[in-house]
C-alpha positions, 0 to 999 in steps of 0.5 A: 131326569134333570132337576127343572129350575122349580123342581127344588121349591116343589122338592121342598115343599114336599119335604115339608109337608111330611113332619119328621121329628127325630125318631119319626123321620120314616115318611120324610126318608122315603119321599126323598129316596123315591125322588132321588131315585126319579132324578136318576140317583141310585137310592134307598133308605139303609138300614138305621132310616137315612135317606141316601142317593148315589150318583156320577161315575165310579171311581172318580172322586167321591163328595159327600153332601150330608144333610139331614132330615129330622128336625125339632119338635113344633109344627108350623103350617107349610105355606108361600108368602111372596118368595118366601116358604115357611114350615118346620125345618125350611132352615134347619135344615130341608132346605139345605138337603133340597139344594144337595139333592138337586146338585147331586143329581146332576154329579155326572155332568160335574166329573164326581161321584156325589153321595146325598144324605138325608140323615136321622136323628141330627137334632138329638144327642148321638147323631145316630144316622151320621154315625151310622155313615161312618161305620158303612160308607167308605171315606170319601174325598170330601164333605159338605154338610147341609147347614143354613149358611146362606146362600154366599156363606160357607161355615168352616166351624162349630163349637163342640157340645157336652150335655149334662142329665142329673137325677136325684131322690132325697127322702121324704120331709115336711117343707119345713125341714132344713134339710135339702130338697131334691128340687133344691139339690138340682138347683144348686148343681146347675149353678155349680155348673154354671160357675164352672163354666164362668171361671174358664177363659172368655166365658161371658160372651156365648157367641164368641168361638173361643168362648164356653157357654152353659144353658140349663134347658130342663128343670123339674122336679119336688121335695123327692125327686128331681131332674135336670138337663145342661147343654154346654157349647165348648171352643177347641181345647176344651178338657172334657176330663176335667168338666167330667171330674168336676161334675161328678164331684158335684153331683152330690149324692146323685146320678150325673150322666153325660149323653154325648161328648163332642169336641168343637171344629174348625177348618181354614180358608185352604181347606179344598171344600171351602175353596171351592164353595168360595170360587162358587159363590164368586161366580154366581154373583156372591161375595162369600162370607166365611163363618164359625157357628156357636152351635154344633152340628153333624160337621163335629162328628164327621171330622174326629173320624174323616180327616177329609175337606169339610165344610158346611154350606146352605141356603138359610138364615141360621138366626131362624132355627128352631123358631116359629117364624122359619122360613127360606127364600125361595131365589135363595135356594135355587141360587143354592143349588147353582153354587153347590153345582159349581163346587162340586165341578171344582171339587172333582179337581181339587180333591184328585190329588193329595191334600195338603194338611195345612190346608185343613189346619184352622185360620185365626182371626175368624168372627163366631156368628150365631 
């Protein structure tokens, strides 16, 4: 069946009312399989629990339109409030996969063959359900990853990431030796760290693109033992060796471990995908604003294996993420749908024939946005 004009809302809504925290998203991938597979898409859950969708003929160009279906932990109740819907991941990012799946149904009419994807485990380190996808699906021709942009926005980048856990034991004392405490020995790591970062080019401004950022999200511990966790954002270039030798001298007397390594990326206005959202946009009624996101997503691990047309496209306010008060316009999502459908009609074009590299390299000068 065609997606109805308020068939997306409702998917939505569905969407939110199952809680799918990273590592808990089995509920959440079924109801969206079964209605992938209503709307005429060849749907399952694979193996590692990702939703995935398949429509359009074979053997045209294939896009894939990867979202995810995690989200943070926090419940936050599902309710309407004028046009607007709120609810854990209405932003970040089920209303994103609500638009791919709703354009993707209708990838017959568009001339492509759409694969949808409601990725695991986007929201912890290791991105295991998009991972998965680059072991299984074959290379498709292009990619559009399901990210709040808003609606007239397309992102052609993210800041790389590289987490830092420290764990450290020191002997038992009386608080009034002068000797070192774990909990003390953490604290001094992590401002270690944190000065590290401070010293490289452009730190001091975390949303700049070309900027390194540092933040210490965990810190317990007493006078024994104590833990640590560090989230640095890293621009292109970063040297991820040096960081990994610098760690590990100042961990002192401590385990120092990294939980994933992922290098920044950025697309150019010539990019295929980024042209076709753009011309998109313009023809329901946008201007498009191009942006780079000082966060990372499913987009940095996509690009080191798949040097295909890439972008990261949908409704939302990224500002919202993660927040208590997150929620998505509803006219917003449907004009997202409309956008994504059009893309992907040019998209089939665009991606027929051989893609120039240059239209993949990086266009200078771009703002970095939150």
């Amino acid at each position: 069946m065609k997606p109805s004009g308020e068939y997306a809302a409702w998917l939505l809504r569905g969407l939110l009312s199952i809680p799918s925290v990273s590592g808990e998203e089995g509920r959440a991938a079924a109801f969206a399989a079964d209605q992938m597979s209503r709307l005429g898409m060849r749907a399952r859950v694979d193996e590692i629990g990702n939703a995935v969708g398949e429509a359009g003929p074979p053997g045209a160009p294939t896009v894939l339109l990867l979202g995810h279906i995690d989200t943070v932990p926090g419940r936050l109740a599902v309710c309407q409030v004028g046009d607007l819907l709120y609810g854990r991941g209405a932003v970040d990012a089920k209303g994103p996969l609500a638009a791919m799946i709703c354009a993707g149904a209708a990838a017959a009419s568009a001339g492509v063959r759409v694969v949808v994807v409601g990725a695991v485990g986007e929201e912890v380190p290791g991105s295991r359900g998009t991972r998965h996808l680059l072991r299984t699906l074959p290379r498709p021709d292009a990619v559009v990853i399901g990210e709040p942009s808003g609606w007239d926005g397309v992102c052609l980048g993210y800041k790389g990431r590289v987490g830092v856990v420290y764990d450290v034991r020191r002997t038992a004392m009386h608080t009034s030796s002068p000797e070192e405490t774990a909990v003390e020995a953490a604290a001094l790591f992590w401002t270690r760290v944190e000065d590290y970062v401070r010293r490289l080019p452009g730190a001091g401004d975390a949303v700049r693109f070309d900027a390194c950022s540092a933040t210490l999200v965990d810190l317990r511990g007493d006078i024994r033992q104590a833990h640590a966790r560090i989230t640095c954002r890293v621009p292109e270039g970063f040297d991820f060796d040096a960081f990994h030798r610098f760690v590990k001298w100042a961990a002192v007397q401590a385990e120092a471990r990294f939980d994933e390594r992922v290098p920044a990326v950025r697309r150019g206005l010539g990019d295929p995908a980024a042209r076709a959202l753009r011309a998109a946009i313009r023809e329901h009624g946008g201007t498009p604003a191009t942006k780079l996101k000082a966060g990372t997503s499913d987009m940095n691990v996509v690009a080191e294996h798949w040097d295909v047309p890439m972008v990261a496209y949908g409704p939302g306010d990224a500002h919202l993420d993660h927040t208590d008060d997150e929620h998505i316009a509803i006219p917003d999502l449907y004009r997202s749908v409309a956008v994504l459908g059009s893309a992907l009609r040019t998209l089939g074009r665009l991606t027929a024939g051989p893609v120039r590299r240059d239209e993949l390299t990086p266009t200078a000068g771009r703002r970095s946005l939150p």
